[in-house]
C-alpha positions as CSV (number, residue, x, y, z in Angstrom):
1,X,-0.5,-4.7,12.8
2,X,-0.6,-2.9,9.1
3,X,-3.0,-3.5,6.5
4,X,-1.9,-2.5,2.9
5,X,-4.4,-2.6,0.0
6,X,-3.2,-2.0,-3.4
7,X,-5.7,-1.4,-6.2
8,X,-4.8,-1.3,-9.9
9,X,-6.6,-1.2,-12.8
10,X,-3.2,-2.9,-14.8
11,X,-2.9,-6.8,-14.6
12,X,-0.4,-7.9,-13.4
13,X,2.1,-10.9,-13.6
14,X,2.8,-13.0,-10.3
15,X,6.4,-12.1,-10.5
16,X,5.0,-8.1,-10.4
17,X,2.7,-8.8,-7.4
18,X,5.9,-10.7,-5.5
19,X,8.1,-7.7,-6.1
20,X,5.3,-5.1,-5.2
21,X,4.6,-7.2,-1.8
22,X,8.5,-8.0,-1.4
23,X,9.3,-4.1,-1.6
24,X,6.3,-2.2,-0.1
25,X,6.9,-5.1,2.8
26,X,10.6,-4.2,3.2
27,X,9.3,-0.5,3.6
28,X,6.9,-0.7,6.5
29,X,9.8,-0.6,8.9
30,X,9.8,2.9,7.6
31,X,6.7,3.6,10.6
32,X,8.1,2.8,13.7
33,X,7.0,0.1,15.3
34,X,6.0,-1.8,12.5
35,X,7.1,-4.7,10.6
36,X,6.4,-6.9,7.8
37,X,6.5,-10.3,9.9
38,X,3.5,-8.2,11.4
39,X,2.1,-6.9,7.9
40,X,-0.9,-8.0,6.2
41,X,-1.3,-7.3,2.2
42,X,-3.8,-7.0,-0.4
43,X,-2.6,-6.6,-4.5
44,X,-5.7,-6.7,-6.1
45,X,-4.8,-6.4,-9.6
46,X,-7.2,-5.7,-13.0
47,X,-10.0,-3.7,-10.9
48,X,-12.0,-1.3,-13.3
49,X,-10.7,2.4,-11.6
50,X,-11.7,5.5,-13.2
51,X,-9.6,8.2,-13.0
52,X,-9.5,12.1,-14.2
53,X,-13.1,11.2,-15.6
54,X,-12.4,8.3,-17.4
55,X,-11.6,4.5,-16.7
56,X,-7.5,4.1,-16.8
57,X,-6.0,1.2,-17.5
58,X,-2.3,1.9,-15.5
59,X,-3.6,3.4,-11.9
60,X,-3.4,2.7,-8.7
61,X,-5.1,3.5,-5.3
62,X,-3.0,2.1,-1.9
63,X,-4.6,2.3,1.7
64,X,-2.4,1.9,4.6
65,X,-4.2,0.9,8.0
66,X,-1.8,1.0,10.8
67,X,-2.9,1.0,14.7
68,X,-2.0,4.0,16.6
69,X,-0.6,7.3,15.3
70,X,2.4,7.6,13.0
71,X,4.2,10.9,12.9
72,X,3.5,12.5,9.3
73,X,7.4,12.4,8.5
74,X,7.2,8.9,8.9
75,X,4.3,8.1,6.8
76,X,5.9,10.7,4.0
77,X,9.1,8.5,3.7
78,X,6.4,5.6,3.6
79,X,5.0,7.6,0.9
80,X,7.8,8.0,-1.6
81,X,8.9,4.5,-0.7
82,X,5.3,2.9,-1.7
83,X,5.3,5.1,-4.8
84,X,8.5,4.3,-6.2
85,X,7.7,0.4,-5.6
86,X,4.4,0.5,-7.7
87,X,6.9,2.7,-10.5
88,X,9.7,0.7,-10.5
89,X,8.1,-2.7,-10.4
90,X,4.5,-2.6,-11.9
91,X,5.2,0.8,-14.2
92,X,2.6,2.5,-12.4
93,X,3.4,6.4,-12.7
94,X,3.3,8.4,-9.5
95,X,1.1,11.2,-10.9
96,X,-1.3,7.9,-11.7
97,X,-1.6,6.4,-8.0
98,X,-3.5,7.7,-5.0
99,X,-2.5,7.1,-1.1
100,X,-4.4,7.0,1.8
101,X,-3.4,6.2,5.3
102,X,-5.9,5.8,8.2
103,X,-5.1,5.3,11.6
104,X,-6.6,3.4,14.4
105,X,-7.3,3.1,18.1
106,X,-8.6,-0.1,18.5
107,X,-7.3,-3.0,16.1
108,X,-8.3,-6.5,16.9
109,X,-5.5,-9.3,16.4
110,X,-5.0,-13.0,17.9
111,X,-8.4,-12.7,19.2
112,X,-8.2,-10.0,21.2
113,X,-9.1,-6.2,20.4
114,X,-6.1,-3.9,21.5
């Protein structure tokens, strides 16, 4: 039951947001236990973001909401793998995108909290 969030501050083309959501989708398996017939996904593209004290127009923030625990070597590989997604597909450098993951107890999903 992950939730993924990408903010950037670049527009970008449908094809971009298809291989962003194509790639960071084929990487959730990376967290055991999860899947992307199970993942949910933001891209919210051309969002004002001011970074280093001044608005940027080619940065990006990514939160990743996952039920439960994951151990932290997992969520590094998830890491690296979201990172090199957003550089190799949207041109987003790493030192220009910031990652966040928080974790849940509770998550409610087909009507029922678990």
């Amino acid at each position: 039951m992950p939730f993924i969030e990408v903010k950037t501050a670049k527009k970008l083309k449908s094809d971009v947001k298809l291989a962003i959501k194509e790639g960071i989708g084929a990487s959730i398996s990376l967290l055991p236990g999860k899947a992307e017939e199970k993942l949910m996904m933001s891209i919210q593209d051309a969002q004002p973001l001011y970074f280093r004290g001044e608005e940027r127009d080619n940065c990006a923030f990514v939160e990743v909401r996952i039920k439960d625990k994951a151990a932290l070597e997992d969520k590094a590989n998830l890491t690296v793998a979201i990172y090199d997604v957003l550089e190799q597909k949207a041109g987003i450098a790493k030192d220009d995108v910031y990652l966040c993951f928080m974790e849940f107890d509770n998550w409610g999903s087909r009507g029922v909290l678990k």
